[in-house]
N, C-alpha and C positions, 0 to 999 in steps of 0.2 A: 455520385456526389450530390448531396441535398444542394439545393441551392438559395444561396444564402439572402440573396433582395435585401428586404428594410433588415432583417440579422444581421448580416455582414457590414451595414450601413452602420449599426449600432455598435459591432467590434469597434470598426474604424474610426468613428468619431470619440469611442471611451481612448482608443490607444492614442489619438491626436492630442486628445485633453493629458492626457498622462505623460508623454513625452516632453508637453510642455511645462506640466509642474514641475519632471522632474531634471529638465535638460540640464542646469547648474548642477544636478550630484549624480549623475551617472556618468562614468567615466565614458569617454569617447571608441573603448573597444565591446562595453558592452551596449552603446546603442546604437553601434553595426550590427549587433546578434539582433537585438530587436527590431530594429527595421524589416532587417532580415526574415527574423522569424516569422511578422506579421505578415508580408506579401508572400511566404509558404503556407500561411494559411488562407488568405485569400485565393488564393490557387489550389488547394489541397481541396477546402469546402470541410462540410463534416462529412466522415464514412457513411453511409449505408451498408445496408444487409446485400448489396451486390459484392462488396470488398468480401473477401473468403475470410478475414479475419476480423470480421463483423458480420459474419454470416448469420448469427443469431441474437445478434442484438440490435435493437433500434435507438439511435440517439435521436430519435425526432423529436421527442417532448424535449430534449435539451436546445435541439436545435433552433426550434420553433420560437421559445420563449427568449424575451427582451431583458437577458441578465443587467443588472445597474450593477457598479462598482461597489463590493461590499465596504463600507468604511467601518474604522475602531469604534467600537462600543462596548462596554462592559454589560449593560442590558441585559437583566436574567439571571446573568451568571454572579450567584450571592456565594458567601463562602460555602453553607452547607451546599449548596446546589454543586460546585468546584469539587467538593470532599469528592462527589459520587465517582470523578472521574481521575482523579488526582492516583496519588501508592501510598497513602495513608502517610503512615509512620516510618516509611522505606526511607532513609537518610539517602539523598540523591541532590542531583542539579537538576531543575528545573526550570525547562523554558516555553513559559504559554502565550499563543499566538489567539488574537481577538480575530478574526475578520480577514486572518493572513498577515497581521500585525502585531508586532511584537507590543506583549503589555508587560513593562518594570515593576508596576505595581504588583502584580499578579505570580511573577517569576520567583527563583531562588539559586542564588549562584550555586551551593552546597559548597566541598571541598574540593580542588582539581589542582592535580599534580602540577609542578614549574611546569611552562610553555602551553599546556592546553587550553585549546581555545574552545569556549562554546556560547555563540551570541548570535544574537541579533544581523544575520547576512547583510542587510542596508547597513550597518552599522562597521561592517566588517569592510566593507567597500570603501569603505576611509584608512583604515586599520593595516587592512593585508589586500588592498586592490592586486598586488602582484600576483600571491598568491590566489586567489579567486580566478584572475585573469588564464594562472595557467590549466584550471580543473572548473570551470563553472564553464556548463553549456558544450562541454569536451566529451562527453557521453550518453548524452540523451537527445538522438538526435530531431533536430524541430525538420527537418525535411522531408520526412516521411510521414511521421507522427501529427494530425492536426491538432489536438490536445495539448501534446508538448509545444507544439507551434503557438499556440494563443498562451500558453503558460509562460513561455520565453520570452514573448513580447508583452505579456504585462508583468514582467517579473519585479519584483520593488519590495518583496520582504520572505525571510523563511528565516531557519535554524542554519548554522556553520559551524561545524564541528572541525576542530583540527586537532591531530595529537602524532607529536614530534615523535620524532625516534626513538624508540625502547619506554615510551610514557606508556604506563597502566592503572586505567582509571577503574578502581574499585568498586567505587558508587555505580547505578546506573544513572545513565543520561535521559532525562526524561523529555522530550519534545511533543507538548500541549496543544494542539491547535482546536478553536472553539469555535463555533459559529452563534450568532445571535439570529432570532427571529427579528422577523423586521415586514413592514406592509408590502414592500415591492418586492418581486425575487432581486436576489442579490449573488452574486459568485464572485469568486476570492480564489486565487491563482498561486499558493502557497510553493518557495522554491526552498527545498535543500542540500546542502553539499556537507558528506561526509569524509576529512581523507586521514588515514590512517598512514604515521610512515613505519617505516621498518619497524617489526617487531612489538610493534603497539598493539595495543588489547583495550578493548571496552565493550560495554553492552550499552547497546540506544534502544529506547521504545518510543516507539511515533503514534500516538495516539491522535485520531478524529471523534470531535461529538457536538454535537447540538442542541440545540433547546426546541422542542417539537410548537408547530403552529406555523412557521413559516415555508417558504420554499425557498431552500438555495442550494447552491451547486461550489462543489470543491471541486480544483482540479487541480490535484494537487504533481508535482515532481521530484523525487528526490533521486541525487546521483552520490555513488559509494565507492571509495578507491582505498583498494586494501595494500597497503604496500610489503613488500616483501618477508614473508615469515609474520606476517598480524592477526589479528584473532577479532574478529569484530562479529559479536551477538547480538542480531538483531531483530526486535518484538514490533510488528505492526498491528493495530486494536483498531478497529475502524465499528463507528457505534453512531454512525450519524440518524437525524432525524425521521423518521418515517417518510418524510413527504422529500427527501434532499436526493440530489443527486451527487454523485462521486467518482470521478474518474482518476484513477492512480498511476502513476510511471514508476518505477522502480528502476535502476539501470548502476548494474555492479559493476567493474573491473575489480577482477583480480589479479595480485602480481605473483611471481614465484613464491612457492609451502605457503601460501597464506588461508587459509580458512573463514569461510563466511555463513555465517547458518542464520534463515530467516524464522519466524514463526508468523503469517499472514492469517490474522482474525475476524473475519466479516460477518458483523451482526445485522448492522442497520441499512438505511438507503431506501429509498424507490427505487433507483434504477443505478446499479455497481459496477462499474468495470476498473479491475487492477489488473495493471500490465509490469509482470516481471524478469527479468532481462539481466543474465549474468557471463561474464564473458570471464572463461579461466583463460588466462592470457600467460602464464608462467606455469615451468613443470615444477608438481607437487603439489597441486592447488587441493582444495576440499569444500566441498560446498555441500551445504544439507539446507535445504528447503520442504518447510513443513506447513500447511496449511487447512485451515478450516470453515467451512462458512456456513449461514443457518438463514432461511429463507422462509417465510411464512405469509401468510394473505396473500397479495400479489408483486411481491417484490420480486426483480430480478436482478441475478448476480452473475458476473462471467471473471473468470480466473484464466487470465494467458502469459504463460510458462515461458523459456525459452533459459537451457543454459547450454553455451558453445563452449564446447572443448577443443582450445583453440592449439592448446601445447601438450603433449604427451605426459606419464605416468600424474595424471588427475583423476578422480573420483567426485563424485557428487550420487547423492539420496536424493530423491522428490516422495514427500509421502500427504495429500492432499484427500480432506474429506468432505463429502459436504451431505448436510441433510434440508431436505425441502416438503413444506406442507403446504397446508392449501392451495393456491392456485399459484404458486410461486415458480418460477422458473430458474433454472441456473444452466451456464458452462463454465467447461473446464475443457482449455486445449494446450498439452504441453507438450513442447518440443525439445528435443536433446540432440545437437548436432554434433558430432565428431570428424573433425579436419581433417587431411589426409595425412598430413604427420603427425596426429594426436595417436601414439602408439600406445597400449598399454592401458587407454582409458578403464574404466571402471562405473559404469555409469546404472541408477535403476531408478525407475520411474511408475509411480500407484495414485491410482485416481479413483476412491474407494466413495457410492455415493448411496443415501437411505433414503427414500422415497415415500412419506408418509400416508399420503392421499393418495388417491389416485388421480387425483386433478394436476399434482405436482408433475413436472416434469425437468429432465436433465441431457443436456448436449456433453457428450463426453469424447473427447480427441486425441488420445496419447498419441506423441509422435517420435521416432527415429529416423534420422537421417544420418547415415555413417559411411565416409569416405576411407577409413583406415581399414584392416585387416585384423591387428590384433589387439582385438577389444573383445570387452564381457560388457556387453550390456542387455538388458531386459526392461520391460515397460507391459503397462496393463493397467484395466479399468475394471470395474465391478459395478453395476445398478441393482439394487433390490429391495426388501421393504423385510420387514421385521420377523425374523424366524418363529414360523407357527407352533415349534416341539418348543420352542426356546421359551414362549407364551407357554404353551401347555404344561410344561414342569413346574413353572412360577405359579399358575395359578393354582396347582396340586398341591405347594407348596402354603398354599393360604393369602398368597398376594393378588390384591384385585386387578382387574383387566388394563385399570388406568395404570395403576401404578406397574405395572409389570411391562407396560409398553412406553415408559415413560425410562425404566430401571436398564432397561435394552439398549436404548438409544442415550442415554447417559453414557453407557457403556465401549458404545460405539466412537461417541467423540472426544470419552478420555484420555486416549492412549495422543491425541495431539495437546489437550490443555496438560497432560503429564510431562508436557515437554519444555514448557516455557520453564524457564528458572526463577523468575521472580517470583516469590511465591505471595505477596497480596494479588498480582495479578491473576496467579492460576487459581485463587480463592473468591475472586472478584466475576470468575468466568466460570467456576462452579454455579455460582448463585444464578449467574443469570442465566445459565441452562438451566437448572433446577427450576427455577421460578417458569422460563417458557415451559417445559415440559408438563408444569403441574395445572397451565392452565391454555395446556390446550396450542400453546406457539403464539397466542394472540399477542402477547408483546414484541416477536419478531418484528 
């Protein structure tokens, strides 16, 4: 455990200040979780690289630095600026967070079926405290997790999604969150609850991004309850600033036939960690988790898996890529556990990774753990760099060395952006492969 001195000093006296602003609008059961939270983190500390699942990664530079509370500002963010990160012309709901703050200004309700809700979480604590009460902080747990720990107890805004029984939301959901440069580092602690009830269907994308120049840290949480026979398609786009830090929760429940498919896209960051965590909790479940990340200069990114096959006849896909250049580093460690009544599972799992440089490097960990007997499942990883005959037929072909090694590696990470459905998005993440590719990953 890093220890925390004048850090811990600086949590403590931001979350004293903030309990106090906010003791009049937080209800009395969620600031038991927050007290709560904060003294599991005060006792947790941050991970080190002695924890096995932080083996290879260091949050010291997080650790170290004296984050100030990021506050709302529009700052930067002008309309064209918005456009870059926005779905263009995709008729949708959108909702954009400043700083972990919801901005009205900035947002767009779209069209949404009777009963569905999609707002503002602070806002929704007046609204539907009951329902928050029974699914916020129920799935991600702050006791183990130090990250989710300090997220829970500064928790004060995110997106809230809720959609009734047999509701099907057409449109996608778009969930905005934007960070402003600013002179001090600053981090913003963004909370989200998704719950799907019976038979509901929607697609959400949860996009991160930034305005390059400053230092700040997202840490962000989102929790997802799929309820029985639902259909929830879900796109995460993470494009933050060069110099930001970003640490992600993800934590699913699944209920009975329900299906949940992610698409995880990590472009940006100095220093990435997203933690994703699916529990099939009902039989029939379906989960497909697809992922991709792009690491260049010296950024580092780590991807950790986890879906438990808690109830029998489930299946779940894991199909995760990632390409790294220059001095960049990445992991990937995914696990798939199988209970000991989970019969009939169907589980497979790929960690497929292109290795540019030779300075690049990749920690790669697929993992099975299986209590049951009669299961299919299989898992596997791959490392390697860009097929020599594959080069040598392109260039016979008349295509130059760049573009040929460029044509490869496009190749490589389309069969994940052919997966998103939105298609400004999957046009959005052509470009900006094409454009790194052509000059080299420097925009990584």
């Amino acid at each position: 455990m890093i220890e925390l001195k004048e850090e811990r000093n600086v949590y403590l006296s931001n979350f004293a200040s903030l309990e106090k602003r906010l003791k009049e609008k937080r209800p009395a059961w969620l600031r038991a979780f927050c007290k709560d939270a904060i003294s599991c983190f005060t006792e947790l500390g941050f991970p080190t690289t002695r924890d096995e699942d932080w083996r290879y990664t260091s949050v010291a530079p997080i650790a170290r630095t004296a984050f100030k509370p990021a506050v709302y500002q529009v700052n930067g963010w002008s309309p064209s600026r918005l456009a870059d990160v926005t779905l263009g012309e995709v008729a949708c709901t959108q909702l954009v967070f400043l700083n972990g703050h919801f901005s009205q200004e900035l947002s767009s309700p779209g069209k949404l079926p009777e009963g569905v809700k999609a707002g503002s979480l602070a806002s929704a604590l007046d609204s539907d405290g009951g329902l928050l009460e029974e699914h916020l902080a129920r799935y991600a747990s702050y006791r183990r997790n130090a990250f989710t720990a300090l997220n829970t107890a500064f928790v004060e805004d995110g997106a809230f999604v809720y959609l009734p029984k047999d509701a099907v939301v057409k449109e996608p959901i778009h969930l905005l969150f934007l960070s402003t440069a600013s002179k001090d580092p600053a981090v913003c602690h963004p909370r989200n609850l998704i719950v799907a009830g019976s038979s509901a269907q929607a697609t959400v994308i949860e996009s991160y991004a930034g305005l390059e120049g400053g230092v700040y840290f997202t840490n962000a949480v989102t929790e997802i309850v799929t309820g029985e026979q639902s259909r929830i398609d879900h796109t995460r786009l993470q494009r933050e600033s060069e110099r930001a830090f970003h640490v992600a929760t993800m934590e699913v429940s699944q209920h009975r036939d329900s299906a949940f498919a992610s698409r995880s896209i990590s472009i940006g960051g100095k220093l990435v960690r997203n933690d994703l965590n699916v529990l099939l909790n009902g039989e029939g479940c379906d989960c497909t988790l697809d992922g991709l990340y792009f690491a260049g200069g010296e950024q580092h990114v780590d991807n950790h898996t986890t879906i438990d096959h808690a109830k029998p006849h489930c299946s779940s896909r894991e199909l995760y890529k990632g390409i790294l250049d220059g001095k960049s580093t990445g992991v990937f460690n995914g696990k798939i556990i199988v209970r000991k009544d989970a019969q009939k599972t169907d589980a497979r799992q790929t960690n497929n990774n292109l290795l540019l440089s030779e300075e690049s490097l990749i920690n790669t960990k697929p993992q099975l753990e299986i209590l049951a007997d009669d299961v299919k499942c299989t898992h596997g990883a791959t490392i390697g760099q860009l097929d020599e005959e594959a080069l040598f037929y392109l260039r016979t072909r008349g295509i130059g060395d760049a573009a040929a090694r460029s044509l490869l590696t496009y190749a490589f990470a389309s069969e994940i952006i052919g997966r998103i459905r939105i298609q400004p998005i999957q046009c959005r993440l052509d470009l900006l492969l094409s454009r790194s590719l052509s000059k080299g990953h420097e925009t990584l």
